[in-house]
C-alpha positions as protocol buffer text, in pm:
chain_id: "A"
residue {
  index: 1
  type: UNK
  ca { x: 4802 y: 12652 z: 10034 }
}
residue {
  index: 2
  type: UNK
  ca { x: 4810 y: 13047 z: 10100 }
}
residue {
  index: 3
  type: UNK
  ca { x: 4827 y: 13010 z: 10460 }
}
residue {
  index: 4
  type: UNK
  ca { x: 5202 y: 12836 z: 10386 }
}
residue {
  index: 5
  type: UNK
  ca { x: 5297 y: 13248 z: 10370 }
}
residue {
  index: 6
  type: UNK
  ca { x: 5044 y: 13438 z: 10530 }
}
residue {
  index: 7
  type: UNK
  ca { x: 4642 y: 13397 z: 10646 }
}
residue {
  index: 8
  type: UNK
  ca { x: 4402 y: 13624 z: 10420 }
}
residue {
  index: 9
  type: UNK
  ca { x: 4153 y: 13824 z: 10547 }
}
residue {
  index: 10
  type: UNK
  ca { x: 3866 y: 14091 z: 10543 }
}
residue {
  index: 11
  type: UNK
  ca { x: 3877 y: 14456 z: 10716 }
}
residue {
  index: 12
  type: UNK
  ca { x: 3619 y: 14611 z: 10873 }
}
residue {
  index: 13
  type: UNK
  ca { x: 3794 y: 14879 z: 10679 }
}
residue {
  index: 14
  type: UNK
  ca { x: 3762 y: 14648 z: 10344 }
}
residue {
  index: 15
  type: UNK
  ca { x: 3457 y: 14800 z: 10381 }
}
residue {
  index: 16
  type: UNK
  ca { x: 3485 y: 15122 z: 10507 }
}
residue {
  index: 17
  type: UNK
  ca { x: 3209 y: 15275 z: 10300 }
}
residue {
  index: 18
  type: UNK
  ca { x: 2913 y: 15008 z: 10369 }
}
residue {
  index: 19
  type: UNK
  ca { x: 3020 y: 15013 z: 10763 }
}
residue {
  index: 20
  type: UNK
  ca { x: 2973 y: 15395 z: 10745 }
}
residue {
  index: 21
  type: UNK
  ca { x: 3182 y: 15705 z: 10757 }
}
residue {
  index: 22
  type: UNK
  ca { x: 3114 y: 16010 z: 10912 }
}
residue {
  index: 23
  type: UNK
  ca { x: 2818 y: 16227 z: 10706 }
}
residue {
  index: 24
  type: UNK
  ca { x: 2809 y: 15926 z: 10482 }
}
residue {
  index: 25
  type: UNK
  ca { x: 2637 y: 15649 z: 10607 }
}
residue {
  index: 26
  type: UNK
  ca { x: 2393 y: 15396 z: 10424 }
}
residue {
  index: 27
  type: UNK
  ca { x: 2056 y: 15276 z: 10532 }
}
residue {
  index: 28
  type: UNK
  ca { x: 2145 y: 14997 z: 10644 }
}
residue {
  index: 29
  type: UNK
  ca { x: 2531 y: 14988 z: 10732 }
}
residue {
  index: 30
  type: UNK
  ca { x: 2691 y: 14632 z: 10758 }
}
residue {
  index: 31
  type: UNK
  ca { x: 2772 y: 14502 z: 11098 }
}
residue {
  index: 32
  type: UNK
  ca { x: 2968 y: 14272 z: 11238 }
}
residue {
  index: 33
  type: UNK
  ca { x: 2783 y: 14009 z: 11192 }
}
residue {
  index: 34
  type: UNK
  ca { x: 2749 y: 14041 z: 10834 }
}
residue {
  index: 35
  type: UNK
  ca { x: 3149 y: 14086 z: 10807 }
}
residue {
  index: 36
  type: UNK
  ca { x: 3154 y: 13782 z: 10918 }
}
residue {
  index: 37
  type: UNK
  ca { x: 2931 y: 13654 z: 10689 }
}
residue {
  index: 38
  type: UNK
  ca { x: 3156 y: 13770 z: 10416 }
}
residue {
  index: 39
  type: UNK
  ca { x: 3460 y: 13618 z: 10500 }
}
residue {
  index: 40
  type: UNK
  ca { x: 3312 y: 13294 z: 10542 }
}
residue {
  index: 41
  type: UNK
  ca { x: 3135 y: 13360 z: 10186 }
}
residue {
  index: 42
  type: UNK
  ca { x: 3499 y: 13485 z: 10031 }
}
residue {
  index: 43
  type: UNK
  ca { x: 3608 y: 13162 z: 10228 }
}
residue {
  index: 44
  type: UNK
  ca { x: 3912 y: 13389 z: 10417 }
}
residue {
  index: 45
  type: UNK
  ca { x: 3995 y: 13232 z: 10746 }
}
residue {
  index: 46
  type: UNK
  ca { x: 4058 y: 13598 z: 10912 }
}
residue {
  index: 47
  type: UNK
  ca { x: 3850 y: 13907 z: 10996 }
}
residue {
  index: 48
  type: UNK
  ca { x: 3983 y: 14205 z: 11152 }
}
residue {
  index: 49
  type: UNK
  ca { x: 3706 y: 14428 z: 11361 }
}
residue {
  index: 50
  type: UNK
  ca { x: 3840 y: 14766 z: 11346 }
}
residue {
  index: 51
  type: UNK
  ca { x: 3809 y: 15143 z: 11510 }
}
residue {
  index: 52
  type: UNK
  ca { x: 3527 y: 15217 z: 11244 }
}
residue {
  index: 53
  type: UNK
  ca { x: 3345 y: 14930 z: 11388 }
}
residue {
  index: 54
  type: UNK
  ca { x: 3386 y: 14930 z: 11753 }
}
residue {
  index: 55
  type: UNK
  ca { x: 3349 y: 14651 z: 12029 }
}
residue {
  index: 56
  type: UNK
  ca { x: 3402 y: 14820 z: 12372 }
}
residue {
  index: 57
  type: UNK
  ca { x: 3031 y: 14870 z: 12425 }
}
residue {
  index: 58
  type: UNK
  ca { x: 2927 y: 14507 z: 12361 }
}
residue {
  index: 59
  type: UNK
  ca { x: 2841 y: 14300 z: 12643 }
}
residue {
  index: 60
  type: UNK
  ca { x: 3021 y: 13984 z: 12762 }
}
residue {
  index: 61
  type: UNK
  ca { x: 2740 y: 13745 z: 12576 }
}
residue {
  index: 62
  type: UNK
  ca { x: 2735 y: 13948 z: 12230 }
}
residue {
  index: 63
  type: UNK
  ca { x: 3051 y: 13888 z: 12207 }
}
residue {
  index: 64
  type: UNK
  ca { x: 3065 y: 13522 z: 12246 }
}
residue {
  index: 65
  type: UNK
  ca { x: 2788 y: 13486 z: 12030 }
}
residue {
  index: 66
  type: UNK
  ca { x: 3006 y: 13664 z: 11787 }
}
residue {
  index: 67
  type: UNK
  ca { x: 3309 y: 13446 z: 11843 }
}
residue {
  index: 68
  type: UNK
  ca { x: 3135 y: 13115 z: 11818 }
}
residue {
  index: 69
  type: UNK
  ca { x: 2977 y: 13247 z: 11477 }
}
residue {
  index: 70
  type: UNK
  ca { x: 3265 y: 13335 z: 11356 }
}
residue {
  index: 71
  type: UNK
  ca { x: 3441 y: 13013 z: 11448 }
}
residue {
  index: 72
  type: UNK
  ca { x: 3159 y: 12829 z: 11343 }
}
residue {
  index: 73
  type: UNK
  ca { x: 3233 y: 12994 z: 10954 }
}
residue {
  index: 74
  type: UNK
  ca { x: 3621 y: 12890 z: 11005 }
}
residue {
  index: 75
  type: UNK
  ca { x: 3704 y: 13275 z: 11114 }
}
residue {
  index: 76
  type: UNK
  ca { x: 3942 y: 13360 z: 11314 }
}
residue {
  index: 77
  type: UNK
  ca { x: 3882 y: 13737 z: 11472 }
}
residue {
  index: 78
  type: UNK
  ca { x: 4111 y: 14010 z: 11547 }
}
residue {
  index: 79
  type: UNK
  ca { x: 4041 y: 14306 z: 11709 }
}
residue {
  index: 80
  type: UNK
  ca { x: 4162 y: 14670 z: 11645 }
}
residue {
  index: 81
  type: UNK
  ca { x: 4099 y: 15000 z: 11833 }
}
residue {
  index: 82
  type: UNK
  ca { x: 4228 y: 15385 z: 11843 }
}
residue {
  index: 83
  type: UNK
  ca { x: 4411 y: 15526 z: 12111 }
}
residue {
  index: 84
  type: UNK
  ca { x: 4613 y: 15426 z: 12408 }
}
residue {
  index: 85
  type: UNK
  ca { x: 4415 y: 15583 z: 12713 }
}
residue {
  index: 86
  type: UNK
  ca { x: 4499 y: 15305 z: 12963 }
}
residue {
  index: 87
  type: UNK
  ca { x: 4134 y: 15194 z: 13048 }
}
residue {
  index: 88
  type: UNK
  ca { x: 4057 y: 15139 z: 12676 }
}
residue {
  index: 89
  type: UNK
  ca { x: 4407 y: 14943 z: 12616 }
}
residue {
  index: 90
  type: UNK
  ca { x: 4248 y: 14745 z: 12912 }
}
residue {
  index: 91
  type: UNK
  ca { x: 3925 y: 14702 z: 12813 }
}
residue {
  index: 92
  type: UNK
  ca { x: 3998 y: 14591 z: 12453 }
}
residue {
  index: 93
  type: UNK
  ca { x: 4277 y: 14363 z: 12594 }
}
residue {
  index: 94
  type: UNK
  ca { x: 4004 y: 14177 z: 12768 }
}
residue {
  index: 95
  type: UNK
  ca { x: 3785 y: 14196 z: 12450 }
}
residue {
  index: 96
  type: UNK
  ca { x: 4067 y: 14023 z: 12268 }
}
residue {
  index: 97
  type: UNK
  ca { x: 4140 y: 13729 z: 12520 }
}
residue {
  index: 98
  type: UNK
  ca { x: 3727 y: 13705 z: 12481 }
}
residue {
  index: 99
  type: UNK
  ca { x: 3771 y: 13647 z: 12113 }
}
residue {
  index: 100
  type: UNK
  ca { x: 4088 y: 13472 z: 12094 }
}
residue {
  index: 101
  type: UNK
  ca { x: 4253 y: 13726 z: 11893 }
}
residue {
  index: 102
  type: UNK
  ca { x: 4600 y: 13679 z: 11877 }
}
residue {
  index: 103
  type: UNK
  ca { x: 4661 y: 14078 z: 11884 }
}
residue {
  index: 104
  type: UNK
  ca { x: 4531 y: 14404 z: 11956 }
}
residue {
  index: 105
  type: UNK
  ca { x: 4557 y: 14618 z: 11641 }
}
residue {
  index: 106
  type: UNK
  ca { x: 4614 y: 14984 z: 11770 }
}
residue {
  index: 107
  type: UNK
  ca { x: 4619 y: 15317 z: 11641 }
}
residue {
  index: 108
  type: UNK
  ca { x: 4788 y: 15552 z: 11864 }
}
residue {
  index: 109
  type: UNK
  ca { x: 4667 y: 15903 z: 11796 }
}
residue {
  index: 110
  type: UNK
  ca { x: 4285 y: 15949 z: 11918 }
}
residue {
  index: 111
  type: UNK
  ca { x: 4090 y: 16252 z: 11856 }
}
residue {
  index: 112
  type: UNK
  ca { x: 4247 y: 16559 z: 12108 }
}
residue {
  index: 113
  type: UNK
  ca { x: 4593 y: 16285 z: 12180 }
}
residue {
  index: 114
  type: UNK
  ca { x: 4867 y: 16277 z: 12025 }
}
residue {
  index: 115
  type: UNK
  ca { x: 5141 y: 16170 z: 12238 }
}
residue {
  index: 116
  type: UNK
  ca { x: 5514 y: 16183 z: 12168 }
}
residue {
  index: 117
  type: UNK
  ca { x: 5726 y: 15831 z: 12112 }
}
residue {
  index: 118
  type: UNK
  ca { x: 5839 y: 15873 z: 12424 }
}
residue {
  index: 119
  type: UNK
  ca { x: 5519 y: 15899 z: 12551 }
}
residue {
  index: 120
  type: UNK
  ca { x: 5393 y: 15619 z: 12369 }
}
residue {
  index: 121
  type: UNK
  ca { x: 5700 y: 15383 z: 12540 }
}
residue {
  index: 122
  type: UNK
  ca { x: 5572 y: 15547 z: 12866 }
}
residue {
  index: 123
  type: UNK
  ca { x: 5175 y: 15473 z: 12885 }
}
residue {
  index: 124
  type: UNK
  ca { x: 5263 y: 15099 z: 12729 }
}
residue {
  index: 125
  type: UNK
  ca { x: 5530 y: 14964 z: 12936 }
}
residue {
  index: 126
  type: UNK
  ca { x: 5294 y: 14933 z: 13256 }
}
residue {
  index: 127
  type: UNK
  ca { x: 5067 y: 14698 z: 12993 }
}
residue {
  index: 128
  type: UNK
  ca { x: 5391 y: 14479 z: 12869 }
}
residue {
  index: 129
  type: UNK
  ca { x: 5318 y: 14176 z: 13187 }
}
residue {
  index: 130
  type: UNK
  ca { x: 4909 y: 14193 z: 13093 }
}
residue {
  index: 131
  type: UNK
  ca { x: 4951 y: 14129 z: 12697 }
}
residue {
  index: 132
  type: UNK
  ca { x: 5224 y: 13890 z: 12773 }
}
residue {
  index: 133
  type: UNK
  ca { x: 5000 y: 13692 z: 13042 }
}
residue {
  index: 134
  type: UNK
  ca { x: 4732 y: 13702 z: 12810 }
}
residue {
  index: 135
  type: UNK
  ca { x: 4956 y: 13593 z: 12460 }
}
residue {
  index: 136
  type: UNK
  ca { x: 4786 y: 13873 z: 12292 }
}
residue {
  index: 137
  type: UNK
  ca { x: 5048 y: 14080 z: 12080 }
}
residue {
  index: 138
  type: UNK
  ca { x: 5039 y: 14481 z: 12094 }
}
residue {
  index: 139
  type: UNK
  ca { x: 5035 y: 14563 z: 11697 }
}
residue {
  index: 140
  type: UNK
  ca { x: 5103 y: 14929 z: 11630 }
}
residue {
  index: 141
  type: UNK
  ca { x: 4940 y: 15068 z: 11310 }
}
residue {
  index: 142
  type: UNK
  ca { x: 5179 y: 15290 z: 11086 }
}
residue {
  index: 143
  type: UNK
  ca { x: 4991 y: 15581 z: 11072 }
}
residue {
  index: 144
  type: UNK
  ca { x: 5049 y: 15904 z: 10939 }
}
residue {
  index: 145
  type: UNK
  ca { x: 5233 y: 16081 z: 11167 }
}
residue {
  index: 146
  type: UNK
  ca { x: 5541 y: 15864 z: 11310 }
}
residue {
  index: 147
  type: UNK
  ca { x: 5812 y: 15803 z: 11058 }
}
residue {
  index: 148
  type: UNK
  ca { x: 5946 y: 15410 z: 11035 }
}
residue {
  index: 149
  type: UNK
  ca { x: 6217 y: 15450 z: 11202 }
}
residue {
  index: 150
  type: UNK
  ca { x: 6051 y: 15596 z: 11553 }
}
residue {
  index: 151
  type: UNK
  ca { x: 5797 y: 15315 z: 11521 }
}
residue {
  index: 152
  type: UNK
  ca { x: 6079 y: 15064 z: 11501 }
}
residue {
  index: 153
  type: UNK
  ca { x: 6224 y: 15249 z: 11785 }
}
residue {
  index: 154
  type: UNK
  ca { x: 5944 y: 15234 z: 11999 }
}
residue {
  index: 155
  type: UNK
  ca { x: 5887 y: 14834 z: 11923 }
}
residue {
  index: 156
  type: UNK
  ca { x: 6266 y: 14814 z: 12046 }
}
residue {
  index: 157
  type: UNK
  ca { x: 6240 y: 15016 z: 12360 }
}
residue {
  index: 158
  type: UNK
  ca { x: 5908 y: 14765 z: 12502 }
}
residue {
  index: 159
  type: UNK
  ca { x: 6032 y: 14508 z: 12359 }
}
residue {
  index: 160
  type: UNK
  ca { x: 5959 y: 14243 z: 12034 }
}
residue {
  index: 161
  type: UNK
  ca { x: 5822 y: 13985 z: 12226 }
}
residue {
  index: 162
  type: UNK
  ca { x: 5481 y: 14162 z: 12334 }
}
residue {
  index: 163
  type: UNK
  ca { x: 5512 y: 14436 z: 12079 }
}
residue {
  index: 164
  type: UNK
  ca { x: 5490 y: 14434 z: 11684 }
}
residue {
  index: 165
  type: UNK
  ca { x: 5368 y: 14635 z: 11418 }
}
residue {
  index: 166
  type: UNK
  ca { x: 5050 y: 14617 z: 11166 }
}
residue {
  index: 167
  type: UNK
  ca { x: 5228 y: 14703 z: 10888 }
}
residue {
  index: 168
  type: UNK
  ca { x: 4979 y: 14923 z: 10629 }
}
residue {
  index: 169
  type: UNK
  ca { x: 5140 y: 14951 z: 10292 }
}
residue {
  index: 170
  type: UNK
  ca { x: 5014 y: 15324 z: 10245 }
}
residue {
  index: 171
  type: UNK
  ca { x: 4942 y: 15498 z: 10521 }
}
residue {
  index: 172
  type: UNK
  ca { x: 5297 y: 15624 z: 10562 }
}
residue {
  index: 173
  type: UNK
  ca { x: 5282 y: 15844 z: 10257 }
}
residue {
  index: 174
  type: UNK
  ca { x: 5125 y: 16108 z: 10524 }
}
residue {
  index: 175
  type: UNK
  ca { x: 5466 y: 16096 z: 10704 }
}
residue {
  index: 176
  type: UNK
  ca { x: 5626 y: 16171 z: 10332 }
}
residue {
  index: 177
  type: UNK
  ca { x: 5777 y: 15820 z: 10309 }
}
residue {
  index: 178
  type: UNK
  ca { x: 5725 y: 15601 z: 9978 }
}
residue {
  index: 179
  type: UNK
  ca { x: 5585 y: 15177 z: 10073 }
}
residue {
  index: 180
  type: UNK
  ca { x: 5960 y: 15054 z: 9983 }
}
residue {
  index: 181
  type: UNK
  ca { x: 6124 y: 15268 z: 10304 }
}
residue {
  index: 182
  type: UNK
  ca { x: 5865 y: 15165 z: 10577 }
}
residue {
  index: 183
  type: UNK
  ca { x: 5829 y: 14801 z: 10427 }
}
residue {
  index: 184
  type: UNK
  ca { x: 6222 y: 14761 z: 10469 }
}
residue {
  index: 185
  type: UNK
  ca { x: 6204 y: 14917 z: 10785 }
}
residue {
  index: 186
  type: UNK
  ca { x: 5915 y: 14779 z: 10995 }
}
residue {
  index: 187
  type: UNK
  ca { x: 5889 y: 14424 z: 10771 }
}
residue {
  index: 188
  type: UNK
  ca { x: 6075 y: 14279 z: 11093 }
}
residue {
  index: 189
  type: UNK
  ca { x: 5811 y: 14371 z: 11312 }
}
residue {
  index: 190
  type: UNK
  ca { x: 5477 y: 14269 z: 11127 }
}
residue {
  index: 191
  type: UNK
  ca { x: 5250 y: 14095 z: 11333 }
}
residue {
  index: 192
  type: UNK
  ca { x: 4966 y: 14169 z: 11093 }
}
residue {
  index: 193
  type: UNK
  ca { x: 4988 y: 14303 z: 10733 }
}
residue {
  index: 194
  type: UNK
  ca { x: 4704 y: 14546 z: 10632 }
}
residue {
  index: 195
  type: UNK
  ca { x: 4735 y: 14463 z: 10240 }
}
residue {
  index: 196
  type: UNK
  ca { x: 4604 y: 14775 z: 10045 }
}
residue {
  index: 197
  type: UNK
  ca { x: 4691 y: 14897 z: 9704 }
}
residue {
  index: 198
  type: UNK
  ca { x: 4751 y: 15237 z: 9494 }
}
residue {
  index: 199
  type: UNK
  ca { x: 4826 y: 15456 z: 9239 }
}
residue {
  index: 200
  type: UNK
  ca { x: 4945 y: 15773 z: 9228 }
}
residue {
  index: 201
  type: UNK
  ca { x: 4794 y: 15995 z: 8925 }
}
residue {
  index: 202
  type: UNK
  ca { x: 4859 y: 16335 z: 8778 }
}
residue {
  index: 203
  type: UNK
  ca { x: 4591 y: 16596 z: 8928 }
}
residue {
  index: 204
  type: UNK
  ca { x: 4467 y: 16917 z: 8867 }
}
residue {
  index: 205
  type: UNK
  ca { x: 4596 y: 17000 z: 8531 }
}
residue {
  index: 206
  type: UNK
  ca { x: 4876 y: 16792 z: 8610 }
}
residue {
  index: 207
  type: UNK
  ca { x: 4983 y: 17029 z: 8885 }
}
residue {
  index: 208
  type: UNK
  ca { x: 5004 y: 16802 z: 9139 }
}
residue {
  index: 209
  type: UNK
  ca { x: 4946 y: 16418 z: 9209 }
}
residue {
  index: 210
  type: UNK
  ca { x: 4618 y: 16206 z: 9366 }
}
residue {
  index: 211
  type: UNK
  ca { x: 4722 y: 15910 z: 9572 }
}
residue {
  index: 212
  type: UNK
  ca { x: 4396 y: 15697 z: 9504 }
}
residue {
  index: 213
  type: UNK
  ca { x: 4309 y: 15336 z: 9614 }
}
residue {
  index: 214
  type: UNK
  ca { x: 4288 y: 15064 z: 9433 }
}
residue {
  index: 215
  type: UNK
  ca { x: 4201 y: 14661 z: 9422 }
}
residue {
  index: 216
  type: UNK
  ca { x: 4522 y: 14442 z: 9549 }
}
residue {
  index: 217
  type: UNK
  ca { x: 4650 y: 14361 z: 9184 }
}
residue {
  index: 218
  type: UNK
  ca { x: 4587 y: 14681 z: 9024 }
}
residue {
  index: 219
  type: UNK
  ca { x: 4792 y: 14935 z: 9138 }
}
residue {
  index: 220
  type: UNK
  ca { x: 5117 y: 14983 z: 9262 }
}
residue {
  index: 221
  type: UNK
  ca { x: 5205 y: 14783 z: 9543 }
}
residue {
  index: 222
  type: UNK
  ca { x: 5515 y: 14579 z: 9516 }
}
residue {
  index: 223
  type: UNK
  ca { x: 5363 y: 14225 z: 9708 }
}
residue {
  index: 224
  type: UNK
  ca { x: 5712 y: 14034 z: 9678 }
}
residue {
  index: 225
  type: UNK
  ca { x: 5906 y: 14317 z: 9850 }
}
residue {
  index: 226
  type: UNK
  ca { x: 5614 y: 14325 z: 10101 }
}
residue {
  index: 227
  type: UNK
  ca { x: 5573 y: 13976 z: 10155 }
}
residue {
  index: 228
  type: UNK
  ca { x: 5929 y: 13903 z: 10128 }
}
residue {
  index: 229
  type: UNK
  ca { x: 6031 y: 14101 z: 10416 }
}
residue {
  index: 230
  type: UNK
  ca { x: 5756 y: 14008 z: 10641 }
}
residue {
  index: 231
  type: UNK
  ca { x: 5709 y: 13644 z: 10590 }
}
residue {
  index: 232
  type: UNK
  ca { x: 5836 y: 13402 z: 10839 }
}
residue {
  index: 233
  type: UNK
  ca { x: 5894 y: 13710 z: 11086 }
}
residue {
  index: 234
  type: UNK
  ca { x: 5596 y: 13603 z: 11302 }
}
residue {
  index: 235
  type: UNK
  ca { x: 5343 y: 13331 z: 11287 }
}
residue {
  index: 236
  type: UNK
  ca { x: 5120 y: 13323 z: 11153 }
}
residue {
  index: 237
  type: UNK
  ca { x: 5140 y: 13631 z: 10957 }
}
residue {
  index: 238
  type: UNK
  ca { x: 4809 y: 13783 z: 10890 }
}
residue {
  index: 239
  type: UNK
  ca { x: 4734 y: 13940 z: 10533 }
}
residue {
  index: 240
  type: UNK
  ca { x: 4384 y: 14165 z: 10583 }
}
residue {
  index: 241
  type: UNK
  ca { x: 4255 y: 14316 z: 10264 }
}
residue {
  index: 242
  type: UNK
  ca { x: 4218 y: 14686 z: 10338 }
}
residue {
  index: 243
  type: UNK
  ca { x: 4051 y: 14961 z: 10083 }
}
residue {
  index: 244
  type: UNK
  ca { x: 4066 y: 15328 z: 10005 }
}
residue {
  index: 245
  type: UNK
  ca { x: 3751 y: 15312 z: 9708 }
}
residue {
  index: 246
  type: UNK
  ca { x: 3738 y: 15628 z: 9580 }
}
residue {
  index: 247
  type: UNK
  ca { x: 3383 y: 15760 z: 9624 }
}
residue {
  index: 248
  type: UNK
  ca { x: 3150 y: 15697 z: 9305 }
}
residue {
  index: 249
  type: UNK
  ca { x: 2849 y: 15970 z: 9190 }
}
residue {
  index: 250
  type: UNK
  ca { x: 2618 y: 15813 z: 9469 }
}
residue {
  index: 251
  type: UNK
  ca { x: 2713 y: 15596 z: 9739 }
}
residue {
  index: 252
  type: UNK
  ca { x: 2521 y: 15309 z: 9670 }
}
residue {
  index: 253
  type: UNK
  ca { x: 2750 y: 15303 z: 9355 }
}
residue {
  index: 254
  type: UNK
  ca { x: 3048 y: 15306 z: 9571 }
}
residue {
  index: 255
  type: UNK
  ca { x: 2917 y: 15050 z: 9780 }
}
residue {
  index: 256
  type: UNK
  ca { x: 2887 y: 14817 z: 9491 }
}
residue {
  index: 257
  type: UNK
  ca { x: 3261 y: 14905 z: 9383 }
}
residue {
  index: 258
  type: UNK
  ca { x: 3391 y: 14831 z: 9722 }
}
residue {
  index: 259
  type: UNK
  ca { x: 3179 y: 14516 z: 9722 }
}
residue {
  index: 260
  type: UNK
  ca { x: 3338 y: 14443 z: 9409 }
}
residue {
  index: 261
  type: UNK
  ca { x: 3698 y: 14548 z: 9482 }
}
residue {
  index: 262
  type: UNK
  ca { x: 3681 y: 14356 z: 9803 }
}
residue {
  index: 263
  type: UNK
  ca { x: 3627 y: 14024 z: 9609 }
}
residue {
  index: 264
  type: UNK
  ca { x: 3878 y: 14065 z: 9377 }
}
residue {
  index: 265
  type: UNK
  ca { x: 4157 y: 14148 z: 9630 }
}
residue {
  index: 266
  type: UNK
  ca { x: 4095 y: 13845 z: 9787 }
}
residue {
  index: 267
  type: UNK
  ca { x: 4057 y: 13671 z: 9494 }
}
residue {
  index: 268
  type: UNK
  ca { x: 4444 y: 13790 z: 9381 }
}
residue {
  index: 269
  type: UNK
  ca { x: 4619 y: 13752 z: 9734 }
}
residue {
  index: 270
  type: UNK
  ca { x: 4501 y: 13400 z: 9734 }
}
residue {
  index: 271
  type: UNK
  ca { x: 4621 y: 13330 z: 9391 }
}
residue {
  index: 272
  type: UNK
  ca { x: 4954 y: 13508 z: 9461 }
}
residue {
  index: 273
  type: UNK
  ca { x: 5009 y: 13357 z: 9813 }
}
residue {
  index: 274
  type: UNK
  ca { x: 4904 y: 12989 z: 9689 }
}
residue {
  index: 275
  type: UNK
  ca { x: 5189 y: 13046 z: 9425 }
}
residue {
  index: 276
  type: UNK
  ca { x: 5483 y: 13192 z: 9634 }
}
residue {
  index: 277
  type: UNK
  ca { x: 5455 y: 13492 z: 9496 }
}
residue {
  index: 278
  type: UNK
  ca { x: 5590 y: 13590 z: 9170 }
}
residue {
  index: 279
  type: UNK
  ca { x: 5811 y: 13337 z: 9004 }
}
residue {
  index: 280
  type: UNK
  ca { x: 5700 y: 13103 z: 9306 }
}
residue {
  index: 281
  type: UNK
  ca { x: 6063 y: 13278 z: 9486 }
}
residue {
  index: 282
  type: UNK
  ca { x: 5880 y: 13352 z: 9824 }
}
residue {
  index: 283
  type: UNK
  ca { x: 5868 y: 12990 z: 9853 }
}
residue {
  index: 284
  type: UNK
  ca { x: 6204 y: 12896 z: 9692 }
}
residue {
  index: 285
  type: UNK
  ca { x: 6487 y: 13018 z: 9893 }
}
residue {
  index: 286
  type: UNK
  ca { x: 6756 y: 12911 z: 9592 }
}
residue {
  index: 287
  type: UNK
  ca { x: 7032 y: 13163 z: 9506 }
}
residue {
  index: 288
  type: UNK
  ca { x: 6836 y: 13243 z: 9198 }
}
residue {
  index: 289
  type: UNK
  ca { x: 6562 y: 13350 z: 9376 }
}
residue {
  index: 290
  type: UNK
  ca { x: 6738 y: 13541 z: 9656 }
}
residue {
  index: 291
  type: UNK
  ca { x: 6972 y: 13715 z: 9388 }
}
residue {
  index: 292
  type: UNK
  ca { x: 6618 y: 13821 z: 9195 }
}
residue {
  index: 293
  type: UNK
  ca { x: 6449 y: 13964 z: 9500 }
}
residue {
  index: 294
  type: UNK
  ca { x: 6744 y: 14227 z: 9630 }
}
């Protein structure tokens, strides 16, 4: 079964372009209701509710509702947020406990913040006794700004136990470091695994490169070396499906790509996860296998 490696699951930001973005937005955006829906149709036993889909405004009883449809559909939900302004670390801790999410998925810049590492330790430490009380974990999102290595820093200075990482396998090309250095780096850490794939292309009369998205399976993320590190490192290990879809002539067209992307990411990552991963070596710990994956 896949969930013998890691749980699959759906992003808000799997579906970054139906939810909305800013000047962008269909009709009718999806909410997250209808994520919900999805995963249960996909049949993917997580879904992650991120920034671009917020919760803090919901009331106490919308949010139950939410919870018991989810777990009604076999969905477990996790909840993400931007920023680490103490009242909203607070009030999304709360929202978490609500939902049973076994972590809060954070980002820590927010629009006008952007606090040093040694900030960061400061403003989380006072939190480290309410996440622990509660048994939610702290994942910090890779971002764009933060090398590894300070990130892996920072999860050392509060502390493993409380604190992990949400490993994203391409956000840290903004910090000018390539999938392989962060994977090896913060693989220890992963509470959560945001699963998104790439390729890098030739550009402007081949003066210059395009780092574009593409389905898991497609491009050029290397899933042994990803799952390899991170499997077994905490349990369970949460795989969400994340998506850059490169925006089509209209954006009902990209909608439909995403759509389409979206099912055949989790289409792969259940095929490669139910196998052990290439050769079946994430599974088999033999020599062979350990010699093939260094």
């Amino acid at each position: 079964m896949a969930t013998e490696l890691a749980r699959v699951g759906l992003s808000s930001y799997t579906y970054p372009w139906a939810v909305g973005v800013a000047g962008d937005r269909p009709a009718r955006p999806l909410l997250a209701v209808d994520l919900v829906d999805r995963a249960v149709t996909l049949r993917v036993p997580v879904l992650q509710l991120a920034d671009n889909l917020p919760l803090d405004d919901w009331d106490r009883s919308g949010l139950v509702a939410l919870r018991d449809r989810a777990s009604a559909g076999g969905v477990s939900l996790e909840v993400g947020t931007r920023g680490i302004g103490d009242d909203n670390l607070r009030r999304h801790l709360e929202i978490a406990v609500l939902l049973r999410s076994p972590l809060l998925r954070v980002v820590v810049d927010s629009a006008g913040d952007e606090p040093s590492s040694e900030q960061v330790v400061t403003r989380l430490r006072p939190h480290a006794n309410a996440f622990r009380a509660a048994g939610v974990m702290l994942a910090i999102e890779n971002h764009d700004r933060f090398p590894s290595a300070v990130l892996s820093g920072i999860v050392e200075a509060l502390g493993p136990d409380w604190v992990g990482i949400c490993l994203d396998t391409v956000n840290s090309l903004g910090a000018l470091e390539g999938p392989e250095l962060v994977i090896r780096t913060l693989g220890r850490w992963a509470v959560n695994v945001h699963v998104k794939d790439f390729e890098i292309v030739r550009a402007n009369a081949r003066l210059g490169f395009d780092v574009r998205g593409r389905a898991v399976g497609a491009g050029r993320l290397d899933l042994n070396l990803l799952f390899g590190a991170t499997v077994g490192r905490f349990r369970p290990l949460t795989a969400v499906v994340e998506l850059w879809t490169p925006r089509q002539a209209t954006l009902d067209q990209t909608i439909r790509l995403e759509e389409k992307w979206a099912s055949e990411s989790v289409a792969y990552l259940k095929d490669y996860l139910a196998s052990g991963g290439s050769n079946g070596c994430l599974l088999d710990q033999s020599p062979l296998c350990r010699a093939s994956s260094r």
